[in-house]
C-alpha positions in Angstrom: 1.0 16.2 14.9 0.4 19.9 15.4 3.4 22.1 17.3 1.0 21.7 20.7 0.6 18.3 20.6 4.5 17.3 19.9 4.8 19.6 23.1 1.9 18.2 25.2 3.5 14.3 24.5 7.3 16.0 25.3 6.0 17.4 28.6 3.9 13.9 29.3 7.2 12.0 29.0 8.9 14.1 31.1 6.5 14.6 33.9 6.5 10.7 34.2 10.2 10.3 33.7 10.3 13.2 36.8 7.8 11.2 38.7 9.8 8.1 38.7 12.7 9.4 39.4 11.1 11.1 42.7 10.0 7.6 44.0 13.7 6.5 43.4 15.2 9.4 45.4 12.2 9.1 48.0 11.8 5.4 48.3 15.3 4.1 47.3 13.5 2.1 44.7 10.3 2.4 42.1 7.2 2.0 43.9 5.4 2.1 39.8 1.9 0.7 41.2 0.1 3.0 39.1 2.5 1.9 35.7 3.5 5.3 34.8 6.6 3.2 33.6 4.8 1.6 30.4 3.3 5.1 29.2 6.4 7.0 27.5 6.8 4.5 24.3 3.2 5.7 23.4 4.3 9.1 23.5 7.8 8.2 21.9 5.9 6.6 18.8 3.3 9.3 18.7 6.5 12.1 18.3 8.3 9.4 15.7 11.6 9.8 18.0 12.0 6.0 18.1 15.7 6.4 19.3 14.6 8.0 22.4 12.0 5.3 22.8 14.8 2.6 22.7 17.1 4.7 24.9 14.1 4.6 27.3 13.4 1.2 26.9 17.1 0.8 27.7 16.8 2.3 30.4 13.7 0.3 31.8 15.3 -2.8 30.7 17.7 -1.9 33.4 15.8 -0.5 36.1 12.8 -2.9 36.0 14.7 -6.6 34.4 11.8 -9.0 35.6 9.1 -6.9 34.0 7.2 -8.6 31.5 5.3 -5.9 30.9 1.6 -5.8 29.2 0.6 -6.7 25.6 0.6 -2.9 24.5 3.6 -2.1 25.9 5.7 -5.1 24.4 3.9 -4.3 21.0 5.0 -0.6 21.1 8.6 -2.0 21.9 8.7 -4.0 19.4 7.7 -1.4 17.0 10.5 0.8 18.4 12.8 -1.9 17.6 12.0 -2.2 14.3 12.1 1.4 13.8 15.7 1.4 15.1 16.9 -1.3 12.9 17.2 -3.9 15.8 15.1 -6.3 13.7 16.6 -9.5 15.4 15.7 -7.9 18.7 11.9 -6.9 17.2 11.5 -10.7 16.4 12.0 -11.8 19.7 9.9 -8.7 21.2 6.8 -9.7 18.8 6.7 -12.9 20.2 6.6 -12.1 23.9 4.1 -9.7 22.4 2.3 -12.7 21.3 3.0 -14.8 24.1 1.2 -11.8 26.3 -1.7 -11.6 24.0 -2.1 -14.0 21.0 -5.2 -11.7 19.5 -2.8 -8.6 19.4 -1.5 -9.3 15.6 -5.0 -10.1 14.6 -6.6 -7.0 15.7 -3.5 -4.7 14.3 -4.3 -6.0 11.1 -8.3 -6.5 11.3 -8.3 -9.5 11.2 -10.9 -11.7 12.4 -10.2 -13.1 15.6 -10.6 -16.8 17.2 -10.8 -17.5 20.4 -7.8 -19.7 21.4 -9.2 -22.6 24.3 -6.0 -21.6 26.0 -7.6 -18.5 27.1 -10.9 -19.0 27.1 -13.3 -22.0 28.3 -15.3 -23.5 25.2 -18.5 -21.7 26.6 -16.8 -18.2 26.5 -18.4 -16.2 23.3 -18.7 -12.2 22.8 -16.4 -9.9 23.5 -14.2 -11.3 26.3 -11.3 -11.9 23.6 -11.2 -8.6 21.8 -8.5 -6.3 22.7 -8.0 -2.4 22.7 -5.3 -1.2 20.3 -4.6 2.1 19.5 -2.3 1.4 16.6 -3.1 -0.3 12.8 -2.1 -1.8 9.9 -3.5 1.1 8.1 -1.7 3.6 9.8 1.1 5.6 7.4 4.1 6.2 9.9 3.5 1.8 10.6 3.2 0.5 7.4 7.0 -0.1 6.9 6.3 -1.9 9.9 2.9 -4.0 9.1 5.1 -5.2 6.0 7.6 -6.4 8.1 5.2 -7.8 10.8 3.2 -9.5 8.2 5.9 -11.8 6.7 7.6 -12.3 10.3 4.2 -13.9 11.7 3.5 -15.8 8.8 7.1 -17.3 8.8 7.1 -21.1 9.9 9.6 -20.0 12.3 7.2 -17.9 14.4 4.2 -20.4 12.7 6.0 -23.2 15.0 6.7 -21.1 18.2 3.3 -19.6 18.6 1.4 -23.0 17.7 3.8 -24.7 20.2 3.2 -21.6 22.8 -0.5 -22.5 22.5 0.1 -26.3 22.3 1.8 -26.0 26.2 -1.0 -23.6 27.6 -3.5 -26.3 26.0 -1.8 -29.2 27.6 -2.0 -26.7 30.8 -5.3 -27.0 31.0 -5.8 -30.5 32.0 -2.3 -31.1 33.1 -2.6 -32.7 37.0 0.9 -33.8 37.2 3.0 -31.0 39.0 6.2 -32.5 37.4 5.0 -32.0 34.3 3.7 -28.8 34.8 6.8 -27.4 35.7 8.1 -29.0 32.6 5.5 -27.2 30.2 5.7 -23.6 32.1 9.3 -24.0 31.5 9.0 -24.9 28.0 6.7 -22.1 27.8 8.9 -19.4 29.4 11.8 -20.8 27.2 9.6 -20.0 24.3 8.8 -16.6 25.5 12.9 -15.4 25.8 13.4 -16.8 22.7 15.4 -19.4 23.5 
């Protein structure tokens, strides 16, 4: 990054962390509709200052502790995690991040992708499941990272969670008993926390 961009992202993150904290002192709460909340860990990873991404995502954590956030946004925590050395955390964060968006992994590392019935009727073909990601395998500053990522996702560990995840959403599809239902979205979110 040239001397003007590290600036540009610096002043990005702290216009948005200025915005929200004008909502706060004008609304007694975030009113985020527009989720200027998610952008900064783009702009944290971009700058390499991945210990003021984690203090932010601290600080989130805290201000906004129901948010599940988007696929791009748990991704880029869980790089941040990783960065920091919080690898137990990252292994938990990469599989919301596949909970969010199953295709994510694929597309980081070019990999073809298929389209999961979970997500998609059996008629569905095209584009529908490809995903927009800004950051790759390929990448220098990541591929500490895509190493790490790699042998996490093809552990049976993570192997058994995801095709499990999958499995529940599947049964989903079909399920008409409202008992059981509730059973398998539990299961589901249980899978999600890590728990």
């Amino acid at each position: 990054m040239t001397a003007k961009q590290i600036e540009r992202a610096k002043k990005k993150i702290a216009d948005i962390k200025r915005t929200l904290a004008a909502e706060k002192k004008k609304f007694g709460c975030y009113d985020d509709s527009r989720g200027l909340r998610y952008l900064p860990t783009k702009y944290f990873i971009e700058l390499g200052d991945f210990s003021g991404g984690l203090t932010y995502l601290k600080w989130f954590h805290k201000n906004f502790p129901d948010d599940s956030g988007f696929p791009e946004f748990l991704f880029e925590w869980t790089i941040i995690l990783f960065k920091t050395g919080k690898t137990k955390d990252a292994e938990k964060k990469a599989l919301q991040t596949f909970c969010s968006n199953p295709y994510w992994f694929d597309k980081f590392f070019d990999r073809s992708i298929t389209p999961l019935d979970m997500w998609h009727s059996s008629n569905v073909t095209g584009p529908e499941y490809t995903v927009a990601l800004e950051y790759s395998s390929s990448q220098p500053d990541l591929s500490d990272f895509a190493l790490w990522l790699d042998a996490l996702i093809s552990s049976d560990d993570f192997s058994d969670r995801s095709n499990k995840y999958v499995d529940i959403y599947n049964r989903l599809e079909t399920e008409t008993d409202q008992e059981m239902r509730h059973y398998l979205v539990r299961q589901a979110y249980q899978l999600e926390e890590g728990l």
